[in-house]
N, C-alpha and C positions, 0 to 999 in steps of 0.2 A: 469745831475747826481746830486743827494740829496751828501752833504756834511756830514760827521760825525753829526757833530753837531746840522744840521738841523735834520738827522734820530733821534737823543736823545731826542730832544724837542719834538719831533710829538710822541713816544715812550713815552715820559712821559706825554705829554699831556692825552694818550688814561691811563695809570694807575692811574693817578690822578682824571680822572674823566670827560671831554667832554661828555655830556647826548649823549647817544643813541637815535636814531625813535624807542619807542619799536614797536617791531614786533609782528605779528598775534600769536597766543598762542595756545597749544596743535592741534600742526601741528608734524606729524613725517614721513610725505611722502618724499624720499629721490630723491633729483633733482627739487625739485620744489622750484626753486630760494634758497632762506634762511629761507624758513618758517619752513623748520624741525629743524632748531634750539632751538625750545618750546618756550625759551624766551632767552635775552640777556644777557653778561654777563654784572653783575653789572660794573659799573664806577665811578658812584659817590662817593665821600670820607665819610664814616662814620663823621668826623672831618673836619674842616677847615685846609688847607695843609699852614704851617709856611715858609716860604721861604730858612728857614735852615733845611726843612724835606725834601723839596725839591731839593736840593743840593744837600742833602747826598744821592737821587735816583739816581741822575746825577752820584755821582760816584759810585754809584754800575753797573750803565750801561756803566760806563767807564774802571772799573775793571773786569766784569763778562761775558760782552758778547764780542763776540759771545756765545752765551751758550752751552757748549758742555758734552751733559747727560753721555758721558762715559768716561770722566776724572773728578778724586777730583778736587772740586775746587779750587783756589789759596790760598794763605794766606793773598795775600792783596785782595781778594774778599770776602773773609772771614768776615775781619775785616770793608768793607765798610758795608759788611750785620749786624752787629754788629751795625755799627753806624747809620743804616736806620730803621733796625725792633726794637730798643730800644724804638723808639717813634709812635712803629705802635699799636692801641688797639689788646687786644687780640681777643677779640670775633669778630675780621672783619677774622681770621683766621679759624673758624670753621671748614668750609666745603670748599672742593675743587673739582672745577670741571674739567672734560676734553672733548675735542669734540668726539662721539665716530660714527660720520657718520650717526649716525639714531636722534642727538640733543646734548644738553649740558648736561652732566650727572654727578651728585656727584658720585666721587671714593667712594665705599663701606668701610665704617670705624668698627673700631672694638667699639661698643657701650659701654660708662662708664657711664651713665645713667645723661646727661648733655643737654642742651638746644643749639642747631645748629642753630635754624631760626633768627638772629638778624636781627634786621632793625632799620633804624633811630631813630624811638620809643624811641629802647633802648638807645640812646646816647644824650635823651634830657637833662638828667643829664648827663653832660660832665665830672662827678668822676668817671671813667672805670681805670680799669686795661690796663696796656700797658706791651708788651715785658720786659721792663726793671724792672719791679718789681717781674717777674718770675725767669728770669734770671739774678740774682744781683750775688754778693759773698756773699749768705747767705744760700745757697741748702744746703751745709754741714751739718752746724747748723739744719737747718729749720726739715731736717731727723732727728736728735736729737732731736731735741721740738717734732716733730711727735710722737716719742717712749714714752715721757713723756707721752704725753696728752692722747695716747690708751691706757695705764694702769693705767690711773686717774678715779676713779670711778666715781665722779661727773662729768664730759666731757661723761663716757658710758653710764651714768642713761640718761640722757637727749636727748639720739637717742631712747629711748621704748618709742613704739606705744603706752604705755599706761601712759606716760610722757607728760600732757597737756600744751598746751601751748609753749613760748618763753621766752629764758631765758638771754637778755642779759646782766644780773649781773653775769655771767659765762664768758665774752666775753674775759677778757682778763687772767681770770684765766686757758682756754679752749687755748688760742692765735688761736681766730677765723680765725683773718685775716690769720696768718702765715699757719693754716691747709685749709684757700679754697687757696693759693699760693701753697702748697704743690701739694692739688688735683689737681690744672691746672698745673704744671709741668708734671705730671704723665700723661696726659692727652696728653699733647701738645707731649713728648716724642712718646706715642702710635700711635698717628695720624702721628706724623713727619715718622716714624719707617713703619707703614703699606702703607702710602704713596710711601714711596720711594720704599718699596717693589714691589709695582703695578706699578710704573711708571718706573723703570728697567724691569718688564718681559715683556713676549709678549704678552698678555692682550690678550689673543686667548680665552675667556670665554665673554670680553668684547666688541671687537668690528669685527661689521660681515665680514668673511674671503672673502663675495663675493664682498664688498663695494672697496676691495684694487686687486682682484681677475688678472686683466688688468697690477697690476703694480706689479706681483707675484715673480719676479727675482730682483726687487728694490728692494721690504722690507723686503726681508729675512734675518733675522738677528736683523731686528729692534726693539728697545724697545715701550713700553705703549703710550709712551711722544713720540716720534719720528713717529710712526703711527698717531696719533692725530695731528699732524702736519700737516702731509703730507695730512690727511684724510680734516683738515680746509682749505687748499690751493686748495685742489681739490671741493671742495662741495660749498664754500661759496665763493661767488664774492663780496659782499658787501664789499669796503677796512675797513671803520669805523669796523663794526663787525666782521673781519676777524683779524685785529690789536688788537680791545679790546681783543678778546677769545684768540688768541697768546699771548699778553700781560699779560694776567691775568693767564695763564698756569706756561709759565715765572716766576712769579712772583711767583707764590706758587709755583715750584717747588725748587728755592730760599729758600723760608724759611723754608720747607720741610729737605733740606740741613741744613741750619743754623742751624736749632735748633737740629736734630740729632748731631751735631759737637758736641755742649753743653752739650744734655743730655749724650754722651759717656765718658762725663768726670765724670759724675755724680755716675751713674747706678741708681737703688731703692731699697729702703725697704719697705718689706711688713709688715703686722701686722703681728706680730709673733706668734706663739702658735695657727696656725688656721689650721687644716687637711684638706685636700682634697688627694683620693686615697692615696696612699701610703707613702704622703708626709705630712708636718708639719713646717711649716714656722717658722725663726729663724729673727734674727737681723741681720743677715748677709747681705751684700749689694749687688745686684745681677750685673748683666750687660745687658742691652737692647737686648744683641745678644737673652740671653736668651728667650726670648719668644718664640723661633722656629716660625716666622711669614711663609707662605706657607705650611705647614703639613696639607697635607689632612688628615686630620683625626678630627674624631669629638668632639665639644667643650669638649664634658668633659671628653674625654679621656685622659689620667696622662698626656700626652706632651705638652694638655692647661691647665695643673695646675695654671703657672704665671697667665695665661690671667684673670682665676678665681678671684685668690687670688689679682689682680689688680684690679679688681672690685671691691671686696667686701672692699679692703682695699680704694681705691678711695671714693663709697659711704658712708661710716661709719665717713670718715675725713669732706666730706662736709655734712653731716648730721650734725655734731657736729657744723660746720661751720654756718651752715642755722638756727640750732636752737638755739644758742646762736647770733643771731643775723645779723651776718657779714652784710652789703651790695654789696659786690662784689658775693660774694655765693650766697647768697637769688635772684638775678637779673643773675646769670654764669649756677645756679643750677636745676634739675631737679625736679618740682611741680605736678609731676601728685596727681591724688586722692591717691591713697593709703600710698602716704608719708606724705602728710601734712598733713592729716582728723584732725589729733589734735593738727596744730596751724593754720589751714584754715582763719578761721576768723581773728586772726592778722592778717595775709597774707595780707586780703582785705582790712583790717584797713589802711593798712599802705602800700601799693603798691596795688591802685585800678584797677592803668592805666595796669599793669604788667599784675596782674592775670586776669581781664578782656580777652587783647588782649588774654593768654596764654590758658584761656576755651575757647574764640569763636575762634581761631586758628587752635587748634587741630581736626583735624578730626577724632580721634580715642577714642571720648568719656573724652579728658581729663584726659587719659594715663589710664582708666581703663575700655577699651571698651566693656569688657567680661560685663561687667552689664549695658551697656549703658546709663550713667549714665545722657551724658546731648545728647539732640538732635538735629538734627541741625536746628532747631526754638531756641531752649534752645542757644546752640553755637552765633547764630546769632546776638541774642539781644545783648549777649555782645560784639559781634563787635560793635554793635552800641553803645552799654557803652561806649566802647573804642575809638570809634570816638567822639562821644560826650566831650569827657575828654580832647581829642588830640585837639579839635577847641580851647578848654577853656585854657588848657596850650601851644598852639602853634601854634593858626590861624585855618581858615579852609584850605586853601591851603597847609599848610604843611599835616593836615587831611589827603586830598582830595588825600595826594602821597602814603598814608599807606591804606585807602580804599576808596573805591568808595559807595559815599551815595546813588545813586541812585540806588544800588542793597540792599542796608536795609531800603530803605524808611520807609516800613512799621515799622520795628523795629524800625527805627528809634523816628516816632512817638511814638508806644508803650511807648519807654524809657519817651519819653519828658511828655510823661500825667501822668506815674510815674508809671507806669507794674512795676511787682514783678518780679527780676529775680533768676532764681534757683542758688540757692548757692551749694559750696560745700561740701558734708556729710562729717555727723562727721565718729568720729572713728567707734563709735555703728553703724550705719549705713552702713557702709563698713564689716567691720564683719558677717553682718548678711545677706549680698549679699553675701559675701566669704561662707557661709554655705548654702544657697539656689541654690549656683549653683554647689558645693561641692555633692548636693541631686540629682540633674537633670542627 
């Protein structure tokens, strides 16, 4: 029999990161070994893990588990999640997934028009945001600085689309950084908040009634996270992959917790003075309950007023963020076509390896697929850009983990004899798509 402390170790070995076999990909046949898994979960650390980051997982797995989804967590569990997620990045947070029997599937989030796909890439600059700069003793404040800087004219001039360019001589008169910290609270709140929502109900929309149908007297009653359990134990044999996807369920639904703690101490403000239906936003501070999360009813009907007025207030703060410069925004923030068109080319200037990977990434045209704007020969090359970039600042092998060159050979070459690649239109350009297909 495994000792406490042997089971901690092997537990944190699988969150800290012990590499996977990855497995066969876009497989969703249910019973056939683990291949409908699609792919694995991640394990490797964005970060190099510190031996005092490490310790402090030790006691959160000493204060937390067994983990039990239908009581508040403790206060000393709390507090060890406190002292673990301080020094975890944010963006390893983005997205959360669960096992729903037919693969690994991102929980549905409510969209604030931000970037989910990170990968190492991202963290070749090891200046990222961490938990602890979100959640300092400064949210107070930082809602105050926010009320400033939406009724500062020169912070509002410089989100119009017809406002060229980047202004970081605005950066600290804007307090860039403090509004993309504002916008990822907000953020982090929503996701934490819809989260928990999904993974307390019975997720009867999400995973198939006939996959649990044999164990139909067990899971009655059971929550999201408790089916998914049950549904990993029964489908996957594999232990490696069975522990990571438990492990890493675990583990976001941890911080899922934690940071709802937080933000209920907080609540938000909205931009104030903005209508939507019958409503009109004040300075008044709301509370997270508010968002009514499960109302079937549709988005834009009065009961999603907040979710509206979240977004719009979300975008507008990291817009200011982006275009006065920040680096944690510009690298956190949402780059499709029709936001940047008119600081696009700084963009390139100055983060090649970013926007590169973030046009040949996208499959949806580069967030503005209604005009098709780049194709996937267009997309392509610049993954090759982007591989190209990634040998010169960090090996081909490290390359060779973010893409695989022998599926852009061609491109590859392209790049290397020196092809033109499609850049992304200006403003005039986008405009004049927005009116041609306006006509159709």
């Amino acid at each position: 029999m495994f000792s406490t402390k042997l089971v901690r170790v092997f537990t944190s070995c699988i969150v800290f990161g012990f590499a996977l076999v990855q497995h066969s990909q876009s497989h969703t046949v249910i019973g056939e070994h683990n291949k409908e898994f699609g792919f694995p979960p991640k394990t490797e650390p964005f970060l190099p893990v510190t031996d005092e980051h490490q310790a402090a997982w030790d006691q959160v797995f000493e204060d937390c588990f067994p983990l039990n989804t239908r009581s508040s967590l403790s206060d000393r569990c709390m507090t060890s999640l406190g002292e673990y997620f301080a020094n975890e990045p944010v963006w390893g947070y983005s997205e959360m997934h669960v096992y729903m029997g037919g693969g690994w599937r991102p929980l549905i989030y409510i969209d604030m028009d931000l970037r989910r796909n990170y990968s190492s890439a991202d963290f070749l600059d090891t200046d990222v945001p961490f938990w602890r700069h979100i959640f300092d003793d400064q949210i107070e404040q930082r809602q105050e600085l926010f009320l400033r800087v939406i009724k500062d004219s020169k912070c509002l001039e410089i989100t119009h689309p017809n406002n060229h360019g980047m202004h970081d001589e605005l950066a600290d008169h804007c307090a860039a950084r403090e509004m993309y910290k504002y916008a990822a609270y907000l953020n982090a709140c929503v996701d934490a908040e819809n989260r928990l929502h999904q993974l307390h109900g019975e997720g009867s929309g999400l995973i198939y009634v006939s996959l649990l149908s044999e164990d139909a007297s067990e899971i009655e009653g059971l929550n999201l996270l408790e089916k998914s359990f049950r549904l990993l134990k029964k489908w996957i044999s594999d232990p490696a992959l069975w522990s990571a996807a438990k492990s890493s369920m675990e583990k976001n639904y941890l911080h899922a917790s934690w940071v709802a703690a937080q933000c209920s101490q907080h609540g938000f403000v909205l931009r104030p003075g903005t209508k939507t239906g019958s409503y009109t936003s004040t300075e008044e501070k709301l509370p997270w309950s508010a968002l009514a999360l499960g109302l079937r009813v549709s988005f834009l009907a009065d009961e999603k007023k907040y979710h509206r007025l979240l977004n719009h207030t979300y975008s507008l703060i990291m817009q200011i963020a982006i275009k006065a410069g920040d680096d944690w925004a510009i690298r956190s923030g949402y780059l499709g076509i029709s936001s940047i068109a008119e600081f696009s080319a700084e963009l390139m200037q100055r983060y090649p390896l970013l926007m590169h990977r973030i046009i040949g990434e996208n499959p949806y045209g580069f967030g503005f697929s209604n005009f098709n704007s780049f194709t996937s020969k267009d997309r392509a090359r610049h993954r090759a850009k982007a591989y190209l970039l990634l040998v010169e600042e960090a090996g081909e092998k490290f390359a060779r983990s973010v893409y695989d060159p022998a599926e852009l050979r061609r491109e590859i070459q392209y790049v290397k004899r020196g092809g033109k690649l499609k850049a992304p239109p200006s403003r005039a350009e986008v405009e004049k798509r927005r009116r041609e297909r306006a006509k159709e």
